[in-house]
N, C-alpha and C positions, 0 to 999 in steps of 0.2 A: 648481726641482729637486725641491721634495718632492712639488709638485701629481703630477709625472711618474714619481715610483716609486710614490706610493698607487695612478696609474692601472694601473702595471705591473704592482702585486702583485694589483690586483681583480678585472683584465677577463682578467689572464690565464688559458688556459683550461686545466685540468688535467687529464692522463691518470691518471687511477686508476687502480693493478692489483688483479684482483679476486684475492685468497689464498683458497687453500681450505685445510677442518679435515682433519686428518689421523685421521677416525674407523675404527677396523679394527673392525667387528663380526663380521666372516667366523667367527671361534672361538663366538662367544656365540651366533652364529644357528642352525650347527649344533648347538648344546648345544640348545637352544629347540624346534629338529626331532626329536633323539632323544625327548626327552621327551614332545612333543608324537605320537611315533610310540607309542610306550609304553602311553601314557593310551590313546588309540582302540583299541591292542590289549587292554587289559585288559578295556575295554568290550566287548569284540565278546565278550571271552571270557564275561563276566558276563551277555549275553544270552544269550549260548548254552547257559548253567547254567540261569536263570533262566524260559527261553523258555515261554511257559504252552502256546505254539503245538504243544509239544513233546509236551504230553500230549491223549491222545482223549476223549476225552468217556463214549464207551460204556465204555473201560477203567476210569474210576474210577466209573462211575454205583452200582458195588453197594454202595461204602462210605458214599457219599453217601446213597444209600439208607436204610442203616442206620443212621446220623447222623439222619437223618430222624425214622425208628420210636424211635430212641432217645430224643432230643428233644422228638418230638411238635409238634403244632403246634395255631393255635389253637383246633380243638374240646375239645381235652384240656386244654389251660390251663384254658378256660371251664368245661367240667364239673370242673375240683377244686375250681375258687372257687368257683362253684355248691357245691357237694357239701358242702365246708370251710366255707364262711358259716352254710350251714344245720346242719348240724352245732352249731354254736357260737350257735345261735340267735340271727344276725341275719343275715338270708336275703337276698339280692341283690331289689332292685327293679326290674320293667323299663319300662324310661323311652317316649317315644312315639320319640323317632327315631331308634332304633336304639343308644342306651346303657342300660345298666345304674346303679342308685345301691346303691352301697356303704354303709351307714349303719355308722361305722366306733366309733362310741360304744356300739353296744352290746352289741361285745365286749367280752371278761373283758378286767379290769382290766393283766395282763400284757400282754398283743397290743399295747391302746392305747399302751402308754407305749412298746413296740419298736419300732410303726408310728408313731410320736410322732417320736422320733427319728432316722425315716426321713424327716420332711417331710408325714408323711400324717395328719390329723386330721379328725373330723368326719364332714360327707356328701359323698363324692366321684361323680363320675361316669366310669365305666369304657367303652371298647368294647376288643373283642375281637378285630375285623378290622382291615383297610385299606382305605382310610382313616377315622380315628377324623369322628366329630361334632364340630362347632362343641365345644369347651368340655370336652371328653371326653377322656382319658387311655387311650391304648394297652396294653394288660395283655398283655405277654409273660412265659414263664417266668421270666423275671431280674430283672420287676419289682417291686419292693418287697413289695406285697400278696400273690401268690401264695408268694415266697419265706419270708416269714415267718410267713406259715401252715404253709409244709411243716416248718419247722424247728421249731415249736412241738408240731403233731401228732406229729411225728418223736421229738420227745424226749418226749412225755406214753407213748408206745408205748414207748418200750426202758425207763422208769422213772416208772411209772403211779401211785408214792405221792407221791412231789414233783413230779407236776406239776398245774398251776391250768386245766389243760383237762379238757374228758373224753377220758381217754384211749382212741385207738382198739384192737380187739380183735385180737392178735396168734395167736389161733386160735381155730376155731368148727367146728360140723358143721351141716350143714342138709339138707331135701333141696329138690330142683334138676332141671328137666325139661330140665337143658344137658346130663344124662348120661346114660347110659341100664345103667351099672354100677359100683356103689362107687369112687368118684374120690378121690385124695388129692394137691392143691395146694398144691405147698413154695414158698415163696419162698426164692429163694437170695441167698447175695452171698458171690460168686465171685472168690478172687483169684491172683492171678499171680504168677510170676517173671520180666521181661521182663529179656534181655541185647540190648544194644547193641554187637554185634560194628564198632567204629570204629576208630580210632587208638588211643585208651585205652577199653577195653573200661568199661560201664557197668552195674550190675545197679539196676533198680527195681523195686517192690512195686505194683503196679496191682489195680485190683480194679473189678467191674462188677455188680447185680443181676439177676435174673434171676427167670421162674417156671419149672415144671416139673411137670406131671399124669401122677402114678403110677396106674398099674390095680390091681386088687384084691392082687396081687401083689407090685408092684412091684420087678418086675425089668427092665423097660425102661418108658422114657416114652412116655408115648399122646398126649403133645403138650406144649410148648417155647414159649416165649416170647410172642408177641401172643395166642397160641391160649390156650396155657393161663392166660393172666390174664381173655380174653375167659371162661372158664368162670365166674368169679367175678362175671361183671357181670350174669349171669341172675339177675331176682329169685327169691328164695327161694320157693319153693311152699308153706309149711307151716314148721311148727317142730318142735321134738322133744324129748323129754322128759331133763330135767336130765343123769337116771339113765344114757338114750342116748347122750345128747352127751358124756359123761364116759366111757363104756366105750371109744364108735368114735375117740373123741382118744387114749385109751392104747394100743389096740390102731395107730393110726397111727405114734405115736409109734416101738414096736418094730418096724413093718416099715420104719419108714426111717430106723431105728440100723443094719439091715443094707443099707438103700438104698445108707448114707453109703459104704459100703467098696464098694458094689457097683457099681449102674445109675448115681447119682447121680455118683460119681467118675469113669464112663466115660463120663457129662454133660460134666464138667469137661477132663478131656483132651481129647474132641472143638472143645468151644468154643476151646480153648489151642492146641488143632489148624489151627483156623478162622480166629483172630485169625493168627497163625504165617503161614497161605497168603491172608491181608490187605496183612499189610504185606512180603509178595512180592510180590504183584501189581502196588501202588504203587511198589516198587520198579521193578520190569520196564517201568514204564510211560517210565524216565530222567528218571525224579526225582533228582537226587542226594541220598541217605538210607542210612544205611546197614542191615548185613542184621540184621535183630531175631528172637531166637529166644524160642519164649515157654511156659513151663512150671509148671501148675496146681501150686499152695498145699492141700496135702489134710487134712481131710475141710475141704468147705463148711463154709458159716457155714448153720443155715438158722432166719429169721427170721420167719418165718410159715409156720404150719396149717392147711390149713381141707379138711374133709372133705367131699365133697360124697353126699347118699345117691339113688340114683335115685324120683321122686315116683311115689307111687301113680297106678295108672288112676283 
C-alpha cells in the first residue's frame, strides 16, 4: 500500500498553470515619453541659440580683426622682451636653434623675486613661435615674463620715485624723418559708458588705450591708432637742446588743453561711435546678445607726450 501511493505521488505528472504579474506601466511609460519629448526639444532649442553655423565668418572678420591689432601677436611679444630685457640690462641671448636665453639673474632685485614666485628663476630658454624647441618655453603675451615686465615698466612710468626700475619716459620731443611737419603723439586712455539694454538694464565703466597724431594745430588728427604709434618707432635723427625740448613740451602741452574739449573729444565720441556700430553688427549677425549703447567718459586721460620735430636736410 505505501510502495503504491510514493509511486502515485512521484510519477504522477503535473499540469502547472503558468500566472502572469499584473504590471500596468501604461501611466509611467507615458510620463517617460513626455519628458523624454521635452528634453529633445529643449536641445533643438539650445542648438538653435547656440548654432555657431548661424554666424558668417566675413560678418564678424572686422572685430576679430581688431582683437587681433589689439592683442598683437608674436612679433610684438618678441620685440617688448627684446626692448624690456635690454632696457634693464640683461639683453636676450640667441640660442643656435631657434630659442632665445633669458638670463633672469641679472635683473633688478624686485623682477627676480616676482618672477621667483611665478616659477621662473635663473637661465631659461624662450621661443616665440610654433612650435617651441626641444626644451624651450612658449612666450605669449599672458606669459609670466612679458607680463611682469609690463607691470613693472607700467608702474616705474606713472610713479618714477618709488620705483626700482628705470623708469620709462612719459614725454619727450625729438626730431624724426617719420614727419615731414611739427607732430604731437598723445597717448590716450579712453573710457566709457557701456549700457546693456537687457531684462534688467546694466551700466559698466570700460575703458581702452589708444594713440592719436595732432598737426601743428591740432585740430583734427593726421593719424589714429597703428599709424600714429608707428610714428614713434622711427629712430630719432638727432637730439635737441634741453632749452628746445622744454619750450616745444609746453607749448604742446597748451594746444592739447584745448585739443581736450575739441578734436581730441570728437576722437572719443567717434570711437564710442564705432564700438556702438560693433556690437550691432555682432548682434545682427543672431547672436543672441543684447543691444549695448556706448557713451565717451570726457575729457580723456592723456598719458603720454612726445613731440616729434621734422629733421633737418
Amino acid at each position: 500500500m505505501t510502495g503504491a501511493l510514493m509511486n502515485a505521488v512521484l510519477l504522477r505528472k503535473k499540469r502547472d498553470r503558468q500566472l502572469s504579474f499584473d504590471f500596468d506601466f501604461t501611466a509611467d511609460a507615458k510620463a517617460i515619453d513626455i519628458l523624454w519629448r521635452d528634453a529633445e526639444e529643449g536641445e533643438r532649442r539650445s542648438r538653435a541659440r547656440f548654432a555657431q553655423n548661424a554666424i558668417k565668418p566675413e560678418e564678424v572678420a572686422p572685430e576679430w580683426q581688431s582683437w587681433r591689432e589689439l592683442l598683437g601677436g608674436p612679433e610684438e611679444v618678441r620685440r617688448f622682451v627684446e626692448r624690456a630685457m635690454s632696457r634693464l640690462d640683461a639683453p636676450l641671448q640667441q640660442g643656435r636653434k631657434g630659442f632665445v636665453l633669458a638670463h633672469l639673474g641679472a635683473l633688478p632685485v624686485s623682477l627676480k623675486e616676482r618672477l621667483s614666485a611665478r616659477g621662473m628663476r635663473g637661465t631659461v630658454k624662450l621661443a616665440f613661435e610654433e612650435p617651441p624647441p626641444a626644451g624651450a618655453e612658449i612666450v605669449t603675451r599672458s606669459h609670466p615674463l612679458p607680463a611682469t615686465l609690463a607691470e613693472a615698466l607700467i608702474e616705474g612710468a606713472l610713479d618714477p620715485d618709488s620705483s626700482t626700475v628705470k623708469p620709462l619716459g612719459r614725454q619727450g620731443a625729438w626730431p624724426s624723418t617719420a614727419v615731414s611737419r611739427l607732430t604731437t603723439v598723445a597717448l590716450l586712455r579712453l573710457r566709457y559708458k557701456l549700457t546693456v539694454h537687457g531684462r534688467k538694464e546694466r551700466l559698466l565703466l570700460v575703458e581702452e588705450a589708444g594713440a592719436v597724431a595732432l598737426g601743428p594745430d591740432a585740430d583734427r588728427p593726421v593719424a589714429e591708432g597703428k599709424s600714429a604709434r608707428a610714428l614713434l618707432e622711427t629712430e630719432p635723427s638727432g637730439d635737441l637742446a634741453d632749452l628746445a625740448r622744454q619750450r616745444l613740451l609746453a607749448e604742446a602741452r597748451r594746444r592739447l588743453d584745448a585739443a581736450l574739449a575739441g578734436s581730441l573729444a570728437d576722437h572719443a565720441r567717434e570711437r564710442a561711435g564705432k564700438l556702438s556700430q560693433d556690437h550691432a553688427r555682432v548682434r545682427a549677425t543672431g547672436v543672441n546678445v543684447s543691444r549695448v549703447s556706448v557713451e565717451p567718459v570726457l575729457p580723456a586721460d592723456v598719458i603720454g607726450l612726445f613731440v616729434l620735430v621734422p629733421a633737418g636736410p
